[in-house]
C-alpha positions as CSV (number, residue, x, y, z in Angstrom):
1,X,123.1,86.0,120.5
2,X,125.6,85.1,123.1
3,X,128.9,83.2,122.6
4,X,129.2,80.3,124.9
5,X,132.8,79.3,123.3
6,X,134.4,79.1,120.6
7,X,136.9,76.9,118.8
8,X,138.5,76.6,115.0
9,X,136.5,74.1,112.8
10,X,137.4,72.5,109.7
11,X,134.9,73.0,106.7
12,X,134.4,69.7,107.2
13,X,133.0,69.9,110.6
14,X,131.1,73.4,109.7
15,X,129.1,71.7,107.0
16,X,128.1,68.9,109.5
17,X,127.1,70.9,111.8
18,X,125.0,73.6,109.8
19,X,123.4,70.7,108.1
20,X,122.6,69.5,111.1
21,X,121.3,73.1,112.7
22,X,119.4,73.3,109.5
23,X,117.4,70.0,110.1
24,X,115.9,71.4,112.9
25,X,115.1,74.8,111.7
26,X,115.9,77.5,109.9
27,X,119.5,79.2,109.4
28,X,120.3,82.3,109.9
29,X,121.7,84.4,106.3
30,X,125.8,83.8,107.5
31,X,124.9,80.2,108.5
32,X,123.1,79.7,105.1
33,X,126.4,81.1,103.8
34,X,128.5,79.5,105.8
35,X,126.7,76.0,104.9
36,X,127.1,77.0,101.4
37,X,130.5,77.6,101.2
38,X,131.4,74.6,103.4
39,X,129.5,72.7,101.2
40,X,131.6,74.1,98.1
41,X,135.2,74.0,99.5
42,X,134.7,71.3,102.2
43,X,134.3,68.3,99.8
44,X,136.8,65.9,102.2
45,X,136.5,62.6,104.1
46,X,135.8,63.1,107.3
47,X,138.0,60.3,108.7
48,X,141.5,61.4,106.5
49,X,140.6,65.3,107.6
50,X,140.7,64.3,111.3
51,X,143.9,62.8,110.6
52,X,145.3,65.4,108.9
53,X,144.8,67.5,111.5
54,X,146.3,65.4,114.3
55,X,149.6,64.4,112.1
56,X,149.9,68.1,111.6
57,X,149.2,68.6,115.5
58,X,152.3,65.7,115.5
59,X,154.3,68.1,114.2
60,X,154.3,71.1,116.4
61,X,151.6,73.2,114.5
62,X,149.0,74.9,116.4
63,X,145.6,73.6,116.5
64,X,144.4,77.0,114.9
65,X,147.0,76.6,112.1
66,X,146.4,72.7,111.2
67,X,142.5,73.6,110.5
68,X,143.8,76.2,108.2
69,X,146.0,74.1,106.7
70,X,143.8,71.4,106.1
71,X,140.9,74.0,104.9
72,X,143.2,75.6,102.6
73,X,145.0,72.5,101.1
74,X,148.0,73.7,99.5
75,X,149.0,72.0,96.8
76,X,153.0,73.2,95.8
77,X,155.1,74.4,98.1
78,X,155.1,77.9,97.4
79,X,151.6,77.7,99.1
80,X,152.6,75.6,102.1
81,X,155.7,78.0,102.9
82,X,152.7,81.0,102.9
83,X,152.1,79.4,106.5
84,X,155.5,78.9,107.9
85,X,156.9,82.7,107.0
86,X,158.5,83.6,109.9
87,X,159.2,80.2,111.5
88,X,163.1,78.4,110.9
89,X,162.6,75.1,109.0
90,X,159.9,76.6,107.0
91,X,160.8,74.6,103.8
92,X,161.0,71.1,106.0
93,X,157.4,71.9,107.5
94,X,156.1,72.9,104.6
95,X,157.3,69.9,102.5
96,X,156.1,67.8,105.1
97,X,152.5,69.5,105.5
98,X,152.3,68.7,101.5
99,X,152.8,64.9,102.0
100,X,150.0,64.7,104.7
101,X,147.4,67.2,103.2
102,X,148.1,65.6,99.4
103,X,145.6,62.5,100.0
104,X,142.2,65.0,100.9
């Protein structure tokens, strides 16, 4: 199999997808995995995940690092300030990614 592209999805957005892939046929074993696990860890409204990810793009945080933000969905700060080690104002970002990601 070839990859054409490639960008990061949300759970979210994986689970759609699969569900859709598997609609018109059978998965592959990692996409019946990955469709498994989305469907386990990706229980979010689609709508408040979308903006999630673009208040957290507000912010200055990489594409790549909203999704896993928003996929992980810390819930004290100890576990926000896991993304922001090495960045100045890690406890203000990470307080701040806790208020948007709080509502998913």
């Amino acid at each position: 199999m070839k990859i054409l592209s490639e960008e990061p999805l949300t759970l979210d957005k994986v689970k759609e997808i699969l569900a859709e892939r598997k609609k018109a046929g059978d998965l592959t074993y990692e996409q019946k995995v990955s469709l498994e696990y989305a469907k386990e860890f990706g229980k979010m409204n689609s709508k408040k995940v979308e903006e999630a990810v673009n208040a957290l793009l507000n912010l200055d945080i990489p594409l790549e690092k909203a999704i896993e933000i928003v996929n992980a969905r810390p819930e004290t700060l100890e576990q926000a300030l896991l993304f922001f080690e090495k960045e100045k104002k890690a406890k203000e970002k990470a307080e701040k990614v806790l208020e948007i990601v709080k509502d998913l």
